[in-house]
C-alpha positions in Angstrom: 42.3 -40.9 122.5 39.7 -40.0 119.7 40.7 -36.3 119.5 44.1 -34.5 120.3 43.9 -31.3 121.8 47.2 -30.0 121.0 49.6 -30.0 118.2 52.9 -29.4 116.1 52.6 -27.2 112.9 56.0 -27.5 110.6 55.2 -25.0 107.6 58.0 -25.7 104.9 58.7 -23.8 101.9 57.8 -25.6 98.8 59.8 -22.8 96.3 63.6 -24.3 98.0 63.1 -27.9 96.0 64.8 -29.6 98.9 65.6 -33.2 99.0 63.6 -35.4 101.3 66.4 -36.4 102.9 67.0 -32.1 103.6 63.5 -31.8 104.3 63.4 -34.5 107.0 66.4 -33.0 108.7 64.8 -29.3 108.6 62.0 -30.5 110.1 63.4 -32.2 112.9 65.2 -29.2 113.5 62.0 -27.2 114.1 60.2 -29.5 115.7 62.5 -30.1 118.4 63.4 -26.4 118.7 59.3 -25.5 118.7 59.3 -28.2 121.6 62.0 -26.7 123.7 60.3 -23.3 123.4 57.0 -24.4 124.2 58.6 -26.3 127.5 60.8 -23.5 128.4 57.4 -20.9 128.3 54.5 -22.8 127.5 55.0 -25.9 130.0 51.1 -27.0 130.2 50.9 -27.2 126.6 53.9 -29.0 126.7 53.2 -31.6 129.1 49.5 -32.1 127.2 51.1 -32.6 124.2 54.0 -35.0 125.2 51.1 -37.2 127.0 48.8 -37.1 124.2 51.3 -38.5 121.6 53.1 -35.4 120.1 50.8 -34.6 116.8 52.5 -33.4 114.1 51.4 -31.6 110.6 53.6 -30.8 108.4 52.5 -27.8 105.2 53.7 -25.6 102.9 53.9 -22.1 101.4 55.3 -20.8 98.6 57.6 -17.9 99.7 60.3 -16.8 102.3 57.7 -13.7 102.5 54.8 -15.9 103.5 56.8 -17.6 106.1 58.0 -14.7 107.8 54.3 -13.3 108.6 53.3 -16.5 110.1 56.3 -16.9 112.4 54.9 -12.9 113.3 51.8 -13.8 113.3 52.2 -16.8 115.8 54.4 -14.6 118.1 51.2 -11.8 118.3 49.5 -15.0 119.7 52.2 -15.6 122.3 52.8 -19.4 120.2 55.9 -20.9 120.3 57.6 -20.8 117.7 60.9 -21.7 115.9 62.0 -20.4 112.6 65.2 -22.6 111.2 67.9 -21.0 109.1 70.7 -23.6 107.4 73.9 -23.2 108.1 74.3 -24.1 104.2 77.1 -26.6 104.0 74.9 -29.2 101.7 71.8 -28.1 99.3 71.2 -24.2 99.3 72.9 -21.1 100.4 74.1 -20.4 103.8 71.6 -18.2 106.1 68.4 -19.7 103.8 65.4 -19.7 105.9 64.1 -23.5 105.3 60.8 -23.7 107.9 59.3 -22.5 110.7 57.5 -24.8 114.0 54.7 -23.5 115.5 53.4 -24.9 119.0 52.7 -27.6 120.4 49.7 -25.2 121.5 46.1 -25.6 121.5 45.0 -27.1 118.5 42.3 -24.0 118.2 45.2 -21.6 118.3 47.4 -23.1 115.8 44.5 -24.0 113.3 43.5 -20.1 113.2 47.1 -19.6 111.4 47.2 -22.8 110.2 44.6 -24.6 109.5 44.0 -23.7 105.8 47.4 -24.2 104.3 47.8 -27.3 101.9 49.8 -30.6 103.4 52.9 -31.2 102.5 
């Protein structure tokens, strides 16, 4: 398939210095908690996305605050979404908000929030 119509955002905050390792397992968390959103409500994007190969992109901001208005901004656009708060039993404070998984949705839909933010 040349082109994937749907995909995974994971937007991570690059102020928490996390370890790979602590990355990796944050990231897992919200793409697998994005996912079950997206099938519970959004089943056709679900299904597209699961047959297509499950894209995922994975960027950064720089702030808790910049987070925050994407997961509200993604909600005004009826995306799934999954914001992921540690528990805080290895790197960083309890109740720290790490990242946030937007879609799978149409690749159009998550690009308008998305689509400029830097790689991680």
């Amino acid at each position: 398939m040349s082109e994937f119509r749907y995909k995974q955002v994971i937007v991570f905050r690059s102020d928490l210095g996390l370890s790979k390792g602590k990355v990796a397992a944050q990231g897992g968390h919200a793409a697998v908690s994005a996912a079950e959103e997206a099938r519970k409500h959004k089943k056709a994007w679900w299904e597209a996305w699961i047959n297509e190969g499950q894209r995922k992109i994975a960027v950064k901001v720089k702030s808790e605050k910049e987070l925050l208005e994407l997961e509200k901004q993604a909600k005004e656009l009826a995306l799934p979404t999954a914001l992921i708060i540690d528990r805080g039993l290895t790197e960083i404070p309890p109740d720290t908000i790490t990242c946030l998984g937007i879609g799978p949705a149409p690749t159009e839909k998550v690009d308008k929030l998305t689509g400029e933010l830097t790689l991680l």
